[in-house]
N, C-alpha and C positions, 0 to 999 in steps of 0.2 A: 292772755294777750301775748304772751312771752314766747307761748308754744306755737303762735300764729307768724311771730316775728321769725323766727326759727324754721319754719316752715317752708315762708317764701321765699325765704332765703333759700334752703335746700333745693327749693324748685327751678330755683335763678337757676342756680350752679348748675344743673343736672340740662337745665333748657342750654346752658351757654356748652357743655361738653359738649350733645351729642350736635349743636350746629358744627361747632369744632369739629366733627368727624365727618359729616357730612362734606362740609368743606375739601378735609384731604382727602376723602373717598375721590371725590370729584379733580383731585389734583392729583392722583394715583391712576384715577382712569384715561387720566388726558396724557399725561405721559408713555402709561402704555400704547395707547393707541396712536404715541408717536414714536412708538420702536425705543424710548428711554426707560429700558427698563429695571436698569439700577436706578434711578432713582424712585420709581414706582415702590420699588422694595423696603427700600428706607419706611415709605410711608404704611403698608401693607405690614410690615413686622411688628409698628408701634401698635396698629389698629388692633392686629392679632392678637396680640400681648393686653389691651385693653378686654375684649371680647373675642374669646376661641370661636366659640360658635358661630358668631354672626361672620366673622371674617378670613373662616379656615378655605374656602374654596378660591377664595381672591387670592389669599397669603399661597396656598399650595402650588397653585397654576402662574403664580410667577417665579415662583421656585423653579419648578418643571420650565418654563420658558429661559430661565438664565439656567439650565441645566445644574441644578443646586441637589442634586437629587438625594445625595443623602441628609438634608437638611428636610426637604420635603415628607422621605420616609419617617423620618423622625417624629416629624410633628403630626401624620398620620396615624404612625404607631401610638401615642401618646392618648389621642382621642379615642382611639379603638379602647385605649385601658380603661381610659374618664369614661366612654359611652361606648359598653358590650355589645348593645344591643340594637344601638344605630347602624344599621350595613352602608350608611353613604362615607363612613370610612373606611371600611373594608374596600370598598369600588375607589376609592379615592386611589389606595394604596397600590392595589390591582394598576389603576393609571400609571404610576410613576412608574411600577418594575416595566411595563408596556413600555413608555416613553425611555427605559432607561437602555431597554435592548432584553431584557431580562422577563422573556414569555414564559421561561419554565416556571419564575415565582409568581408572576401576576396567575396564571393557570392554577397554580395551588391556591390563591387567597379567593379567586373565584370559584372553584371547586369546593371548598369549604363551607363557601354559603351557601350553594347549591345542597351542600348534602344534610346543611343543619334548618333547610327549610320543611317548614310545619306546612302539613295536608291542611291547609284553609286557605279559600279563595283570597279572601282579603289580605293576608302575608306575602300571597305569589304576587299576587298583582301589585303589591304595593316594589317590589322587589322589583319586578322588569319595568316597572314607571321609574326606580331610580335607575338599574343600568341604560334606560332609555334617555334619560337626562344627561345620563354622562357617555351619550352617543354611542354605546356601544350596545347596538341592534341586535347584533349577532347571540350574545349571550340574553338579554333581555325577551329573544323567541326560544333559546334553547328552556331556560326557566317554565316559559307560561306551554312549553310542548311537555316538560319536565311533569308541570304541575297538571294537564289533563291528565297523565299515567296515571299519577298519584292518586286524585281523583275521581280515577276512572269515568272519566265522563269526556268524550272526546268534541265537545259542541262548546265548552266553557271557553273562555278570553278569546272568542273568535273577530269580536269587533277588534281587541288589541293585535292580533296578530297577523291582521288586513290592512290595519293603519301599516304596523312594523314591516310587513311585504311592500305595501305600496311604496314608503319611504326609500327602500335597499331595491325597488323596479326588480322585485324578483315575483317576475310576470308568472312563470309555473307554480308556485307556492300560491299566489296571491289568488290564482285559478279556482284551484284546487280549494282553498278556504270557502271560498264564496261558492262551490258548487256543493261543501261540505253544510255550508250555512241554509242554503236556500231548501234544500230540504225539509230542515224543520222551521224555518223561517220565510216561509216565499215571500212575506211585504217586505223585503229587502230586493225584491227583484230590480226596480227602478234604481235601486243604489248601486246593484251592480252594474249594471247598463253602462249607468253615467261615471263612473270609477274605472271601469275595465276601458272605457271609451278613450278616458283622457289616458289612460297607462300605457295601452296597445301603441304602438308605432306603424302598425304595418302588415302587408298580407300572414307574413311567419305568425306574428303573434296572435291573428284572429285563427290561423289553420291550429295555433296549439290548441285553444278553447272548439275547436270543432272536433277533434279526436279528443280531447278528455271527455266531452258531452257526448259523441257516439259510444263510449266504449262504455260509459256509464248506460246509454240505452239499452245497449246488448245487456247486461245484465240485469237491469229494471226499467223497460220498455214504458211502465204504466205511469212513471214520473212526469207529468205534465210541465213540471217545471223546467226540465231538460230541453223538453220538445222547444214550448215557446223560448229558452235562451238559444238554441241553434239557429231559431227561425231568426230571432234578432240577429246573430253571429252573419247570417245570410246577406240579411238585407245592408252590415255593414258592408261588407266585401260586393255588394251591388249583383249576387249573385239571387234577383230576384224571381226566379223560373223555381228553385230550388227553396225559398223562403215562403214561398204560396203553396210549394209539395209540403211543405212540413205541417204548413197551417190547415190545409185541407186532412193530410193524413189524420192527424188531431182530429180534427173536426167529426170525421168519420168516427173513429174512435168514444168519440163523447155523446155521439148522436145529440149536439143541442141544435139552436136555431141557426148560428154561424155568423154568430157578432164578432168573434176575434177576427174571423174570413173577412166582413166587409171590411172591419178598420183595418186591415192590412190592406186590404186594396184601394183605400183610400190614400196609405202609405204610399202605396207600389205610383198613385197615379201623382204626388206630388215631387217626386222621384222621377218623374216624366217614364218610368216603367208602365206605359199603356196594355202592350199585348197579354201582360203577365195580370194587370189588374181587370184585362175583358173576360180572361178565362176564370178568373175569381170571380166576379159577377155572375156568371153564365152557370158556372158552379152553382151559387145558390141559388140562382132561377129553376134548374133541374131538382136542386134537394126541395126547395121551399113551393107551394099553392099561393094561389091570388090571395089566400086568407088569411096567411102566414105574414107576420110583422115585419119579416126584411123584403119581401117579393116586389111590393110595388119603387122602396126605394133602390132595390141591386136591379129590377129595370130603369129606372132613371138614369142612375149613375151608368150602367153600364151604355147606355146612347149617349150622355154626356162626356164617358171616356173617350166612344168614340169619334166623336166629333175635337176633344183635343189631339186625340192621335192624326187626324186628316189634316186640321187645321193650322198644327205645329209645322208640319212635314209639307213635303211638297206633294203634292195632289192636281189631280187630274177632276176635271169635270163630275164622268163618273160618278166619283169617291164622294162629291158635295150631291149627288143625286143620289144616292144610296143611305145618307146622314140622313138627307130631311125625310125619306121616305120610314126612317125608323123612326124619327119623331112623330112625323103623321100617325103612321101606327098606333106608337104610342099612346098620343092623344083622342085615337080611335078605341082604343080598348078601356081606355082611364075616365074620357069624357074633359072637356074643357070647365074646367072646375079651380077653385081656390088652391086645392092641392097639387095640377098639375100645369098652375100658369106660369112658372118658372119655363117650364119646357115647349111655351107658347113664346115666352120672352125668347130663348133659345134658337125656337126654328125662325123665330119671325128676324131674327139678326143673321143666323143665315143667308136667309129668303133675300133682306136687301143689302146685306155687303159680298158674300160670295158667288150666289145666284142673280145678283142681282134683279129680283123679282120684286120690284119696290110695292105694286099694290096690294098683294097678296099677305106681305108683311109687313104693310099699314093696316090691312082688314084686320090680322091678327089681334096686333096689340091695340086695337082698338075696342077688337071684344076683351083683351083681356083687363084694361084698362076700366071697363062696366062689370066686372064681378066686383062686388060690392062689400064680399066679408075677404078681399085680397088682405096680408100684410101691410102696415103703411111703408117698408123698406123695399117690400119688393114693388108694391104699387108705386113709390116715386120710380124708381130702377125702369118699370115699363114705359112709366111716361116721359121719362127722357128719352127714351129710345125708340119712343114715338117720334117727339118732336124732331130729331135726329133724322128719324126716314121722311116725314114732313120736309126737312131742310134738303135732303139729297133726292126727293121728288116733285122738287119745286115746288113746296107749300111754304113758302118762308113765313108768310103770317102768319098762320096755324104753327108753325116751328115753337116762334115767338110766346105766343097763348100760351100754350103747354108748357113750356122752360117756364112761365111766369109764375102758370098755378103752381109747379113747384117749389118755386122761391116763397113764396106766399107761404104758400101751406104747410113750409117744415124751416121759415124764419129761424135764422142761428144757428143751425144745423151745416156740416160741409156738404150736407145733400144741397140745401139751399144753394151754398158756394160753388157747387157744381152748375147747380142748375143758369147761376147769374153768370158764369163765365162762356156756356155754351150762348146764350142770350147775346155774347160780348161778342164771341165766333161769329154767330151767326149776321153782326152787324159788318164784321171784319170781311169774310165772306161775299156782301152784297153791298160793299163799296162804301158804307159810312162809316169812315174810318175815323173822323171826328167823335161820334159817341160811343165807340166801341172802346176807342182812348181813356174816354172818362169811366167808364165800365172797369176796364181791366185797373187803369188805379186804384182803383177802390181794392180789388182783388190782390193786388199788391201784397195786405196786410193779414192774407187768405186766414184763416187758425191750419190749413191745408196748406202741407208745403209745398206738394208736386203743383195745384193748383199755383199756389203764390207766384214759384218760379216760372207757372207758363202763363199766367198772365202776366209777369216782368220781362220775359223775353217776348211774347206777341205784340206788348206795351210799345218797347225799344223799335222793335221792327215797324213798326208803325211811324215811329217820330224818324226815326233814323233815314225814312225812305221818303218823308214827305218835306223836306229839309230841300233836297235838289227841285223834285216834283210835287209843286204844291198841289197840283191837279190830281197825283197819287195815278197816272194810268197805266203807269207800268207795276205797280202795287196792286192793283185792279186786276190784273191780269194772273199776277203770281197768287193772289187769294181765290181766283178762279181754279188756279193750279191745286192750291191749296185743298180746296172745297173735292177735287175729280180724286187727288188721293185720300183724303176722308172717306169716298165713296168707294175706295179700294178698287178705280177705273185705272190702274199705271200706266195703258198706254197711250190715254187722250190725257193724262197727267203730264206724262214726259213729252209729249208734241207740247204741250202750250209750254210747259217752261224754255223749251227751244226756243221758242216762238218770241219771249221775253227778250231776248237782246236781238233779235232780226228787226222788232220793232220800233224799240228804246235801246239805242247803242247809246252804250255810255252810264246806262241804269248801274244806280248804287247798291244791286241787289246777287252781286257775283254770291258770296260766302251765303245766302237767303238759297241760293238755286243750288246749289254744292247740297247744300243740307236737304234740302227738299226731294235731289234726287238719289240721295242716300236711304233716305225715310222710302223711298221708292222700291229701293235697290232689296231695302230690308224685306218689305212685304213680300216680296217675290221669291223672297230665300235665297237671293245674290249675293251671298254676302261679300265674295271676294271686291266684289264692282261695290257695293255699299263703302269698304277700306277704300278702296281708291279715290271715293269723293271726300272721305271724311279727313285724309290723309292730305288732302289739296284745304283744305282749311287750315289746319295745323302750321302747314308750311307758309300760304299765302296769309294766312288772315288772325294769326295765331291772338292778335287784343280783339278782336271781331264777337258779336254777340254770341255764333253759335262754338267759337274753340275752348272753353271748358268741357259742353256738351258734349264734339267730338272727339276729344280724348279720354273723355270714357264711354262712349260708345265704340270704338276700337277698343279698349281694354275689354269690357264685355263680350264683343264679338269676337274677338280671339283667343278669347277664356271660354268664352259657351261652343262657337262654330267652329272655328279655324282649330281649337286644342292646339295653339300656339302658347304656352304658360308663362314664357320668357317673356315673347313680345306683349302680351297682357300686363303682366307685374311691370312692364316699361310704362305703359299707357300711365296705369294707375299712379304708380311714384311722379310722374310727372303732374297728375292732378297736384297731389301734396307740396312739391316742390314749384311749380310754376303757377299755380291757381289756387289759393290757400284760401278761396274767399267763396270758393265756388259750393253751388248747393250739394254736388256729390264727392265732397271731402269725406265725410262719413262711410258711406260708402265706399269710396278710394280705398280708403286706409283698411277697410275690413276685409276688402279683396286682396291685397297686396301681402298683408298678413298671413293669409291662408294659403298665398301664393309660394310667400316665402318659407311658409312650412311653418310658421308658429304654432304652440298648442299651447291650450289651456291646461294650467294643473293646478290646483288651489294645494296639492300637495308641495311643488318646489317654492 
């Protein structure tokens, strides 16, 4: 009983000290980190004095801070005696003659331990983890370079000495390690990529990684790993004609089937690099037979690349006859089949937005809409864009049918929510604008947020215009307008929105027509004229439904077309600062970012 009383007692005591020191720890920290640090000291010397160990790094580094230096070394030297074989106070000690001016003696006490380190991995590394804690890089890489000699094995502490490079942005070192590593390690490839990505700043630093990686070729040509880090080196610096030479030379080389060829051209073609990703397809059409596993999809791809290079760009007639006739082709050789009705979905959107050949590309997707073992992803996909050329070859009830089985059929889904919004279009379009109202609210609360926001803005446009004109016939007319640029017709588009104030002066629909003939301007590839109307909203109508819209669509267009980066990072800061509520806040801020030159480093 006696020795129980005794006990807790002793426990009290021991519990009531260390809160005690907790306490002034906490009242020693708050002071230095108010520049008070005489009185920090008072509390740090007691601590000390209680416990050497646990509070030699506090007590030292404010010694060092009030320039107490020979007090500092003192107590250094002291621990070194009490603990031989601890080095975090050799490196302490090392600090102080550093901080004191006194490089010749910090140089001896770190030379000392370098020369009394033991050939074992686990002493080296333990060693440049503590000069790495006490910030000093430099010595903490000379050690673990020290310790491969020793060892003789030049591949050891390669992860520590890639951290240590990346840390001190010593981009040649940092190089060179990782071309050293990937050797016997190539699953670190993706690490370097993404490390070397965030480190590089700039054409200089990707040209050093291109000459270390050649000059390594010339001496071991057969290192695949060299090959494909160039090829990436390539495609950073956007030098994509040279990144397909690397991947093909490879290729050749390897004689296999040419899957790293297609996924870089699959690269080249999200890069909007089209020419460079045609002649990679075309590549392996000539190496590969109809039998062969990549043949039938690098002919797909390669008519679908070219169809985004005609379609991006400005094009001629021609250029849209010479697309479909590769599709036909296509679907002449392949057969209209489950495998090749993407490429029916394809040409039949062609057919009726740039060709405008509405029948021929209803006949389409109507056979392709009866194969029977389709995708249920790609089979809704057709039959929206069924109903779509239904609606722009005046089948509005057939439009209707189709959008419905879709909603129907893939319930809860944002296929469904597509489909019930085109449904909403398509009411808005053909003047009942009454239940298209009720439609798009509903939409409002999309799980789709591009959706959400265009049925909140079609929603507004709707209430906002039937407010002056109950009758909506000036509404009527711009959803006419509406419907001809849908159908990608611009210039019976832009006569009818003319048309709108010749008929209804006075119509509540300026900032409606600005936009519309923006939206116009874009499809034609005007972009200059596209700024000029989006520019006349900003100014005019800047609380108006579409002026969030248009200032980032001027941010975009002068980031994408114009290569204006200034006036871009204006647009955008403006979303942030005058529209904070808007749906391309997100967005804003990531462009404006990138604009401004930020970069990501999980290292700073």
């Amino acid at each position: 009983m006696k020795y129980s009383f005794w006990l807790i007692v002793l426990l009290l005591a021991l519990s009531t000290s260390l809160h005690a020191q907790d306490k002034d720890l906490q009242l020693a920290r708050q002071y230095t980190s108010n520049g008070e640090l005489q009185k920090a000291a008072d509390i740090y010397q007691r601590l000390y004095k209680q416990d050497n160990e646990t509070y030699f790094s506090l007590y030292t580094d404010n010694l060092i801070g009030l320039k107490k230096f020979d007090e500092a070394e003192s107590a250094a030297k002291k621990m070194m005696r009490k603990y031989p074989a601890e080095n975090q106070y050799a490196i302490t000690l090392g600090k102080i003659y550093t901080e004191q001016g006194r490089a010749d003696k910090a140089n001896d006490v770190y030379s000392d331990l370098v020369k009394k380190l033991p050939a074992q991995p686990g002493a080296i590394s333990a060693l440049a983890t503590q000069f790495y804690q006490a910030e000093n890089f430099d010595l903490a890489i000379k050690i673990l370079q020290q310790g491969r000699k020793q060892l003789q094995n030049e591949q050891l502490f390669a992860m520590e000495l890639i951290s240590l490079y990346r840390i001190k942005r010593d981009k040649a070192a940092l190089t060179e390690e990782y071309l050293n590593l990937l050797t016997v390690n190539p699953m670190y490839f993706n690490q370097a990529q993404n490390t070397l990505a965030t480190v590089y700043q700039g054409e200089a630093d990707y040209d050093l990684l291109r000459v270390a990686l050649l000059k390594r070729l010339q001496k071991d040509p057969q290192q695949i790993i060299y090959t494909n880090l160039l090829t990436w080196q390539y495609l950073q610096q956007k030098e994509y004609d040279q990144a397909l030479n690397q991947a093909i030379a490879l290729n050749r080389r390897q004689s296999n089937n040419g899957n790293d060829v297609f996924d870089l051209c699959q690269t080249l073609v999200a890069n909007g690099a089209y020419d460079a990703a045609i002649r990679g397809y075309e590549y392996l059409l000539t190496k590969n037979t109809r039998t062969d596993e990549l043949y039938i999809p690098s002919k797909i791809e390669l008519v679908n690349t070219k169809n985004l290079k005609i379609t991006s760009g400005k094009y001629v007639q021609e250029d849209l006859l010479s697309l479909e006739k590769d599709y036909t082709d296509l679907l002449t050789e392949f057969g209209r089949t489950a495998n090749t009705a993407f490429a029916m979905q394809k040409l039949a959107n062609l057919q009726a937005f740039k060709l405008h050949k509405l029948n021929e590309a209803q006949k389409l997707l109507e056979e392709a809409v009866n194969i029977k073992t389709l995708r249920p992803q790609l089979m809704a996909g057709c039959k929206l864009d069924l109903g779509d050329v239904y609606l722009i070859n005046n089948q509005p009830w057939e439009a209707t049918l189709i959008y419905s089985q879709v909603e129907k059929a893939y319930a809860g889904t944002p296929m469904a929510q597509d489909a019930n919004y085109r449904n909403a279009k398509l009411s808005y379009y053909t003047g009942d604008f009454k239940w298209a109202k009720g439609q798009l609210n509903v939409l409002k609360a999309a799980t789709s947020q591009l959706i959400a926001n265009d049925a909140l803005n079609l929603s507004l446009l709707i209430a906002d215009n039937l407010v002056a004109d109950t009758a909506g016939n000036a509404l009527k007319l711009y959803a006419r307008a509406d419907l001809l640029i849908f159908a990608e017709q611009p210039n019976k588009a832009m006569l009818t929105l003319d048309s709108i104030d010749k008929k209804f002066p006075g119509n509540a629909l300026q900032d409606d027509i600005l936009m519309a003939k923006a939206r116009l301007f874009l499809q034609k590839k005007e972009y200059q004229a596209a700024a000029v109307n989006l520019k006349e909203i900003v100014a005019n109508h800047p609380a108006d439904l579409w002026a969030d819209d248009a200032v980032y669509m001027l941010g975009t267009i002068y980031e994408e077309q114009l290569n204006d980066k200034e006036a871009a990072k204006t647009y955008f800061q403006k979303i942030i600062t005058d529209y904070p509520g808007s749906v391309w806040i997100g967005n804003a801020r990531k462009h404006f970012r990138i604009l401004r030159g930020d970069k990501a480093d999980s290292a700073s």
